[in-house]
KOLSETOR-90523 format. One record per residue (C-alpha): chain; x, y, z; residue number from 1. Coordinates in pm, 1 decimal. Last residue first. Example, Ala and Ser with C-alpha at 12.3 -4.5 7.8 and 13.67 -1.06 7.14 Angstrom:
BEGIN
SITE   unit       east      north         up   pos
SITE      A     1367.0     -106.0      714.0     2
SITE      A     1230.0     -450.0      780.0     1
REM end
This chain:
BEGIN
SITE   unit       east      north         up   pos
SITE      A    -2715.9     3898.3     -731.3   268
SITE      A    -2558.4     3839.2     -392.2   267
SITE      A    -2534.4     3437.7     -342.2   266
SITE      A    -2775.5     3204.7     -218.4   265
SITE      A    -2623.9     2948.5     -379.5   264
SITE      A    -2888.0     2884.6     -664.9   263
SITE      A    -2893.5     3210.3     -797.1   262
SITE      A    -2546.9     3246.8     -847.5   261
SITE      A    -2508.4     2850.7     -918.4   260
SITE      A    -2830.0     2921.0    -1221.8   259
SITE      A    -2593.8     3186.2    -1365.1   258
SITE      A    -2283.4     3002.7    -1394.0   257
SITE      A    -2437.1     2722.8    -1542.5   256
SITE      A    -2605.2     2912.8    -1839.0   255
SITE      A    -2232.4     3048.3    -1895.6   254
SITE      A    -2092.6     2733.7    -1984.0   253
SITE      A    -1738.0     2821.6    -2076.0   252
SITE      A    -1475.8     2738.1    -2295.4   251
SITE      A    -1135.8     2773.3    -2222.8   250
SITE      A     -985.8     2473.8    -2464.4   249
SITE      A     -674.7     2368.5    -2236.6   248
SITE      A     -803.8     2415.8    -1915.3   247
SITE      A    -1092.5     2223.2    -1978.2   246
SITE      A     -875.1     1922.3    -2107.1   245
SITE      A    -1045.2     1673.2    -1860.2   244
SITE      A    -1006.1     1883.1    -1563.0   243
SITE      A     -738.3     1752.9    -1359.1   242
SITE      A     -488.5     2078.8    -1352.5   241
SITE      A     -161.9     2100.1    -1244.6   240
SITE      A       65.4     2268.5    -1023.9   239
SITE      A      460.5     2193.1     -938.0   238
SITE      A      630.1     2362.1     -642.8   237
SITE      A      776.5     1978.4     -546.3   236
SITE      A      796.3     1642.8     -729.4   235
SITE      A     1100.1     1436.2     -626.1   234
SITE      A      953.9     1216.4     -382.9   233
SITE      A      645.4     1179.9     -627.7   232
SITE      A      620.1      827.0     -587.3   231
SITE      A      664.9      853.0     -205.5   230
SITE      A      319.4      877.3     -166.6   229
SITE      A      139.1     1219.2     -104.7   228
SITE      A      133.5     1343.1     -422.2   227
SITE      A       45.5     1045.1     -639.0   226
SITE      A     -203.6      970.8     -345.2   225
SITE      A     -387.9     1314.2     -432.7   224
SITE      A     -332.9     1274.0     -833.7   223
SITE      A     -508.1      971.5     -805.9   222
SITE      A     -812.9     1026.1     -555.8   221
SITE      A     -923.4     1332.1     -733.1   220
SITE      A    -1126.2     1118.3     -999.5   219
SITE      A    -1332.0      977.2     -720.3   218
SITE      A    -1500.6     1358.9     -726.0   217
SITE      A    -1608.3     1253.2    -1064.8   216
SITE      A    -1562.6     1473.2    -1332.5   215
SITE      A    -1763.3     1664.2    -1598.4   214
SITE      A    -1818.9     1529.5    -1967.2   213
SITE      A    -1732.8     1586.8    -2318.4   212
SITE      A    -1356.0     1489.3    -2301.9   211
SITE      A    -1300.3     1829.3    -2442.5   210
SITE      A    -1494.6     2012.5    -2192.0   209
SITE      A    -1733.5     2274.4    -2322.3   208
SITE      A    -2071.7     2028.5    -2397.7   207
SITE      A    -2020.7     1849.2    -1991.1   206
SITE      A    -2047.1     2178.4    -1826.5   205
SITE      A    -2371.5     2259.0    -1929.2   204
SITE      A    -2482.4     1933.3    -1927.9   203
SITE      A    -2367.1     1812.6    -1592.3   202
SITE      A    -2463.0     2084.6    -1441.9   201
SITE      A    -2824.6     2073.8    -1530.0   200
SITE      A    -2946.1     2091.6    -1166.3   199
SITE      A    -2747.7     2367.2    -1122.7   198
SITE      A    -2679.9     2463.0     -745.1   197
SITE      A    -2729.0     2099.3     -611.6   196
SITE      A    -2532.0     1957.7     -848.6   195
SITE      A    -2250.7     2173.2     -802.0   194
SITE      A    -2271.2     2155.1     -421.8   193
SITE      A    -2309.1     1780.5     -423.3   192
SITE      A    -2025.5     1711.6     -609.1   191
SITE      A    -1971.4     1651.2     -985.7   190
SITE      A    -1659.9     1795.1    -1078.9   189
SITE      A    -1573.7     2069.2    -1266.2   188
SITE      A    -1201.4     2142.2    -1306.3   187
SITE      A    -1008.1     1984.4    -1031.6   186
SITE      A     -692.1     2227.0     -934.0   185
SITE      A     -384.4     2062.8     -792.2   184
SITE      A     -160.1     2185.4     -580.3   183
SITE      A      233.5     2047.7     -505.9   182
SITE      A      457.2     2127.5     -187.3   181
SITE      A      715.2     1871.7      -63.9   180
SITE      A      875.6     1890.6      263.5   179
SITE      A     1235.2     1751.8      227.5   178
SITE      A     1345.2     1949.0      469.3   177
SITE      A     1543.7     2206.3      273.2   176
SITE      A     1269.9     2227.9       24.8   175
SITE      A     1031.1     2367.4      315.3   174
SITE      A     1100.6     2782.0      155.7   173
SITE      A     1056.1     2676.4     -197.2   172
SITE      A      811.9     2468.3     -183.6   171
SITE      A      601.5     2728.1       39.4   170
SITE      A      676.2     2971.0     -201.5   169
SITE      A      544.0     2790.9     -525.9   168
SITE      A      245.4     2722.4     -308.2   167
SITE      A      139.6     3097.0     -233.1   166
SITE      A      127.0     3148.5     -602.6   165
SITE      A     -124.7     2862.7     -607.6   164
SITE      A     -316.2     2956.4     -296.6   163
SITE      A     -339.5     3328.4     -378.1   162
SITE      A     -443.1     3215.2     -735.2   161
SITE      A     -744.9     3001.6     -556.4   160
SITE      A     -850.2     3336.0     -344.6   159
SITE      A     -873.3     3535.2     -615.2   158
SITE      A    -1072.5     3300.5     -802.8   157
SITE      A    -1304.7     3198.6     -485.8   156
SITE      A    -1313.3     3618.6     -478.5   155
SITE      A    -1425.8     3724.1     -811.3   154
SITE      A    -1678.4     3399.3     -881.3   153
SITE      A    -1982.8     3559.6    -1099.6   152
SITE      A    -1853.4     3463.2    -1402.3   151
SITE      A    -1529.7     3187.0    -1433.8   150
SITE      A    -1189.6     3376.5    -1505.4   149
SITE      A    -1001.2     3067.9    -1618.2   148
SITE      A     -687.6     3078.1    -1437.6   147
SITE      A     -740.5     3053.4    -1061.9   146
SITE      A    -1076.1     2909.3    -1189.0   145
SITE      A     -895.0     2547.2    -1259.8   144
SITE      A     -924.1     2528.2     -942.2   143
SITE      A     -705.8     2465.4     -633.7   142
SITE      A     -628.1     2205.7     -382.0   141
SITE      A     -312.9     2239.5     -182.7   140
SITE      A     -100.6     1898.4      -82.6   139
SITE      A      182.6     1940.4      164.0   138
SITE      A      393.1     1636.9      154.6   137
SITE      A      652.8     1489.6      433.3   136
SITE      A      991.5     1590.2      593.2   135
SITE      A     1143.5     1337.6      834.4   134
SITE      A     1311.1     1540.6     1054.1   133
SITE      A     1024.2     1490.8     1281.9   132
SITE      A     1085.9     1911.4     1406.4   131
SITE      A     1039.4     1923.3     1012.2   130
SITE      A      765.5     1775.4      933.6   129
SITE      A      565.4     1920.4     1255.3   128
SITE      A      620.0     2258.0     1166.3   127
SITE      A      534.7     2204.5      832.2   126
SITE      A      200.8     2106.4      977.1   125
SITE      A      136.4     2431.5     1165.5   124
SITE      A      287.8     2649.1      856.4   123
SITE      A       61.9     2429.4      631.0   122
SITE      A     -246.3     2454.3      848.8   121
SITE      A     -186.4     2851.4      868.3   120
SITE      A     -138.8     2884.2      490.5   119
SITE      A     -421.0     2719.4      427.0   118
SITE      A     -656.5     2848.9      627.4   117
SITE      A     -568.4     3220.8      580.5   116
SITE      A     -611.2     3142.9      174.6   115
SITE      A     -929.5     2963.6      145.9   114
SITE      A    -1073.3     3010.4      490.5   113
SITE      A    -1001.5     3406.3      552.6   112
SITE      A    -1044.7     3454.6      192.2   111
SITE      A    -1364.6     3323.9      132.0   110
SITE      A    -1476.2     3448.6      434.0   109
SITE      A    -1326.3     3779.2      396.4   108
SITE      A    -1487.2     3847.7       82.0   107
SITE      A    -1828.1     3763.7      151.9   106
SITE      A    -1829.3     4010.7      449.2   105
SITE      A    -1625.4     4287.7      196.1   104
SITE      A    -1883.3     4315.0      -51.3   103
SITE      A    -1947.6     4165.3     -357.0   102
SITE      A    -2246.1     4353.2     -553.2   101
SITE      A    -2078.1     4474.8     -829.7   100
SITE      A    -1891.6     4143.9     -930.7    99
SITE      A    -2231.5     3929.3     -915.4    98
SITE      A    -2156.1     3687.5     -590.1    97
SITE      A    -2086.2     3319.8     -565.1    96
SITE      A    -1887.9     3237.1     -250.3    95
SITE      A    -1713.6     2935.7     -356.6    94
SITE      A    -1584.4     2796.3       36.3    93
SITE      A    -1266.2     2589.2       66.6    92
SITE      A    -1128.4     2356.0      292.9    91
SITE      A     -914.5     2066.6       79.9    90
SITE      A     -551.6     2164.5      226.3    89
SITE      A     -438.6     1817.3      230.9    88
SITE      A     -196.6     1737.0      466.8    87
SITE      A       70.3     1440.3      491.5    86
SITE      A      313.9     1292.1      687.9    85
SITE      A      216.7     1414.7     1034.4    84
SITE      A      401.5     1284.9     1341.3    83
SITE      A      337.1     1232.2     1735.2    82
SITE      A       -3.2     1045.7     1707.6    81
SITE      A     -226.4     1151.3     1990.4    80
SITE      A      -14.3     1451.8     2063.8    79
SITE      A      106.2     1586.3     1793.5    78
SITE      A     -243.0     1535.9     1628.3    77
SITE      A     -419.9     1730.2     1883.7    76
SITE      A     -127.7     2007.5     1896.2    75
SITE      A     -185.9     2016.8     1519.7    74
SITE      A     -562.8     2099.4     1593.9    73
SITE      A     -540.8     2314.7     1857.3    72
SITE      A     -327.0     2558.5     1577.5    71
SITE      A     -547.4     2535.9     1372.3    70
SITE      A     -859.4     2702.1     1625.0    69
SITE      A     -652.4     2912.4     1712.6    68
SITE      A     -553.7     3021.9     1312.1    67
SITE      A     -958.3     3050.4     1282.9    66
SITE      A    -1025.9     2998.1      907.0    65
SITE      A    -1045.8     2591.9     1007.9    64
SITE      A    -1328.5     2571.5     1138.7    63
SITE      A    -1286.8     2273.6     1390.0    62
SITE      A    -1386.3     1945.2     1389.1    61
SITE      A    -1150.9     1599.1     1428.8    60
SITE      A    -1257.8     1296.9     1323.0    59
SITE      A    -1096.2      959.1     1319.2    58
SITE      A     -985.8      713.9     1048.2    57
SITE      A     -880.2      360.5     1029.3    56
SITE      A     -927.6      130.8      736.0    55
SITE      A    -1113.5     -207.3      807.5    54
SITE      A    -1380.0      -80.7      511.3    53
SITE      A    -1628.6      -32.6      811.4    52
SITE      A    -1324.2      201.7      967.1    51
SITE      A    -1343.2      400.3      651.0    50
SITE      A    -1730.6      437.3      633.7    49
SITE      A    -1742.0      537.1     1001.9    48
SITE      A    -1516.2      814.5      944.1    47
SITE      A    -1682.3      931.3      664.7    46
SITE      A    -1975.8      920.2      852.2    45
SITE      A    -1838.6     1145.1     1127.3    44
SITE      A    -1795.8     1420.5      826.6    43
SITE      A    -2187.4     1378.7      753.3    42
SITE      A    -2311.9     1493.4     1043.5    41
SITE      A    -2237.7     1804.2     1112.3    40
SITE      A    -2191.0     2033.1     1428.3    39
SITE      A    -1815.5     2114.7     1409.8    38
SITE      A    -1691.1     2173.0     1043.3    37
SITE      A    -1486.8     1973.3      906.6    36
SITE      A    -1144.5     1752.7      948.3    35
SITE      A    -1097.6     1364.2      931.7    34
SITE      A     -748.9     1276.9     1030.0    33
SITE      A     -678.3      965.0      808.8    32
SITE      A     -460.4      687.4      932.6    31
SITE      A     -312.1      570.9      560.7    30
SITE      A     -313.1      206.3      409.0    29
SITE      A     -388.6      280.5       52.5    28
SITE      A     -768.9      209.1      119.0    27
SITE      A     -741.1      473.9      383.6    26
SITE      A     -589.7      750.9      152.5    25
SITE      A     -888.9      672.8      -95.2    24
SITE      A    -1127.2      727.2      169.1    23
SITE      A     -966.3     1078.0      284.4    22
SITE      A     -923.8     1171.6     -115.2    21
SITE      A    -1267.5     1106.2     -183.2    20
SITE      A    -1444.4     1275.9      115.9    19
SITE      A    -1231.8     1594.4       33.7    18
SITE      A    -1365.8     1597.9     -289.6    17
SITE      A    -1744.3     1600.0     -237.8    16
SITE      A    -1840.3     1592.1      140.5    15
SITE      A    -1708.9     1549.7      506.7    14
SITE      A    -1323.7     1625.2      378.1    13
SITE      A    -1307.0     2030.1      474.1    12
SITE      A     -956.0     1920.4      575.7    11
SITE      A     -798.8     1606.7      512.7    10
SITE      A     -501.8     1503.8      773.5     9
SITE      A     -280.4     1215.4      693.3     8
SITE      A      -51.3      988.5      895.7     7
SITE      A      120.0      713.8      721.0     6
SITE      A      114.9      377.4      849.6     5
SITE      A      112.4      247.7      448.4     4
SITE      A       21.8      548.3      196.7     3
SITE      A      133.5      338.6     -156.7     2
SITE      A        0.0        0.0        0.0     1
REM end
């Protein structure tokens, strides 16, 4: 098993993406720290469907755009398990909003958990790496928004550029201890949220992508592991995108944009 007796923390990893990446780590052999937000359900069955599997897996929630509330965390996982080889920096909020009527609440949540709580989780985890001496991967999850301006989505895009440029100097800075720093950004993938917000998502989305359909969040499992096992033990500052040649063509599906800003709540 690629992830054997490693220990990996998953934020925002009760739902979509973040689910898939903290099941497929325990089916490679990894104890997954489950991390969302206190008060739900879902994240604890996550936990429960990785220990049913014979993997092992507990949950820890906190909001994780409070640095105190990071920083209780990693002392947590110091102490129960004395190492940390791995951390996925999944957390994220969209925060639909028409460009002229964004205002600054909106934008410092999306900020404050997007780029404030990944930086903070990496600093607290690098920490760990490299008082272990044994170094370890930092894995940021972007979009392939950070550079395909996507309607109605000014600060999740700001925010996901903030996390890739903010990579790049992470890698460079934790290269000296062998702690690795790579992001990936999914294109669009099929999660509840997306599904939820445009009921024809998959349509929409699915005519402007070259391989003529959206993603699975399952999909993400591949390039995560990749990352975090010891496969990519020379891989670090790199980004790239798993979006089923989106990237490459740049079209968009503007119907769908439209329907998620109404859908979501968001300020029209």
């Amino acid at each position: 098993m690629r992830l054997d007796k490693k220990i990996a923390l998953v934020t925002g990893a009760g739902k979509g993406i973040g689910k898939e990446i903290a099941e497929g780590f325990a089916v490679e052999g990894a104890i997954v720290i489950i991390n969302d937000l206190p008060g739900t359900s879902y994240a604890q069955e996550v936990v429960d469907a990785i220990k049913e599997k014979g993997g092992k897996a507990e949950l820890y929630a906190t909001d994780v755009s409070n640095v105190e509330n990071i920083r209780k965390m990693f002392a947590y996982i110091q102490q129960e398990y004395g190492q940390l080889d791995v951390l996925v920096n999944n957390a994220g909020i969209t925060g639909w909003s028409d460009f002229f009527n964004t205002d600054e609440v909106l934008f410092d949540k999306v900020i404050g958990l997007n780029i404030k709580g990944t930086l903070f989780c990496a600093i607290e985890a690098a920490r760990m790496m490299k008082e272990n001496g044994k170094g370890g991967s930092i894995i940021n999850i972007s979009s392939i928004c950070s550079v395909l301006s996507v309607k109605n989505l000014i600060c999740y895009s700001t925010s996901k550029g903030g996390i890739e440029a903010m990579s790049k100097q992470m890698a460079v800075e934790l290269a000296p201890y062998n702690i690795r720093v790579n992001t990936f950004g999914p294109g669009p993938i099929n999660t509840e949220r997306n599904l939820s917000e445009d009921p024809d998502y998959k349509q929409n989305w699915g005519s402007v992508i070259p391989m003529k359909r959206t993603g699975e969040p399952e999909e993400m499992i591949g390039p995560a592991i990749f990352l975090a096992s010891d496969e990519s033990s020379y891989v670090t500052g790199q980004l790239f995108y798993v979006d089923g040649g989106w990237s490459v063509q740049g079209k968009f599906a503007a119907e769908s944009m439209d329907s998620q800003l109404q859908n979501s709540g968001g300020k029209g």
